[in-house]
N, C-alpha and C positions, 0 to 999 in steps of 0.2 A: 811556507817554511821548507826549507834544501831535507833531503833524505839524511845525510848525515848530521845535522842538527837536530831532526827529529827521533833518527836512533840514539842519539848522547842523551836526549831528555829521558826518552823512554826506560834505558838503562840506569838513569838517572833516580829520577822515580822508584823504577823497580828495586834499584839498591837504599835507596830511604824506606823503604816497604819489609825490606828484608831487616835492616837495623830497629825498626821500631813491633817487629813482631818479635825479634830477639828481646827488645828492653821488657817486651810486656812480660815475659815468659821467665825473666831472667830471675831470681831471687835475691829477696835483700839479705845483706849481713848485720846481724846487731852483735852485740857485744853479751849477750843470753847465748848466743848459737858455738863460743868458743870454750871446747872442753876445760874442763878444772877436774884436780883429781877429788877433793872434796872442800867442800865449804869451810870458810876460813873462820877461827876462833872471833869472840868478838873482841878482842885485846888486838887482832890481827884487820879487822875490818875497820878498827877504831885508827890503827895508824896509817892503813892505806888511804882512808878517809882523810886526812891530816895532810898526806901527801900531796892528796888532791889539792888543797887547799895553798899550798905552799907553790902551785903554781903558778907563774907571771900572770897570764892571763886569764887564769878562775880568780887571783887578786883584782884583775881591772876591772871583771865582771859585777865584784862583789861591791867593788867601789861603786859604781853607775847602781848600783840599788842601794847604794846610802849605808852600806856594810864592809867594814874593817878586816880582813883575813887575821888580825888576832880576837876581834869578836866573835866570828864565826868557828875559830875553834876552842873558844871558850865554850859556844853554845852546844858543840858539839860533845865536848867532858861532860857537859849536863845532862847528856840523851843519855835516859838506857841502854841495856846490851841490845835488845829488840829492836829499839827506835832504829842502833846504828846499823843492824843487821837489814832489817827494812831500807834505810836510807843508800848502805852498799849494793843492795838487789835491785833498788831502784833505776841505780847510776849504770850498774852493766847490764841491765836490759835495753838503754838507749841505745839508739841506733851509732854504727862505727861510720866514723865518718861523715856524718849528713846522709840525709835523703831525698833523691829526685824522685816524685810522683810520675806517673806514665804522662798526666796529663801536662804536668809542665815540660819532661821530656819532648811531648808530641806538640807541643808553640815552638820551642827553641828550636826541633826540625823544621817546622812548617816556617820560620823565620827567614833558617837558613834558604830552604827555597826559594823562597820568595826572594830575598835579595837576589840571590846567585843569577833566579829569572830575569830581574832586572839589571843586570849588569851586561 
């Protein structure tokens, strides 16, 4: 292997090394970690909930489970204020956005390597 191919790799390398100690280190964001000034009445939890619902695609979702977006907020007039308040704590503690795990992060790198070696 020529010296300048071998310093590209190594550099290479060393900056895949350098991206994958940042990911490990990096912290997730969930939808729990964004300030509120205080928690919302449950007349208030009930209609954001409702909002939710009234979305395109939590409608297509509901369908692929055999459930109707005006069933679902029928069934939700039927929770108590607790259930709803539960149900809305639920929904913003999930993570924003999706989550990549280190370890699926560290295939998709080791992936890209490997192609890029072979090419």
């Amino acid at each position: 292997m020529s010296e300048p191919v071998r310093n590209r790799l190594v550099e290479f390398v060393a900056l895949m090394l350098l991206v994958l100690a940042a990911a490990a280190i990096m912290p997730r964001a969930n939808a729990a970690m964004i300030a509120t000034d205080a928690a919302l009445p449950a007349t208030a939890e009930r209609e954001h909930l409702k909002a939710l619902l009234a979305r395109p695609e939590v409608g297509a979702a509901l369908q692929k489970m055999g459930l109707s977006a005006p069933d679902a907020a029928a069934r939700m007039d039927a929770m108590t204020d607790a259930e709803v308040a539960q149900l809305a704590g639920r929904i913003d503690a999930l993570p924003a956005g999706g989550a990549l795990s280190n370890q699926e992060l560290g295939l998709i790198i080791l992936v890209v390597i490997l192609v890029l070696l072979l090419i």
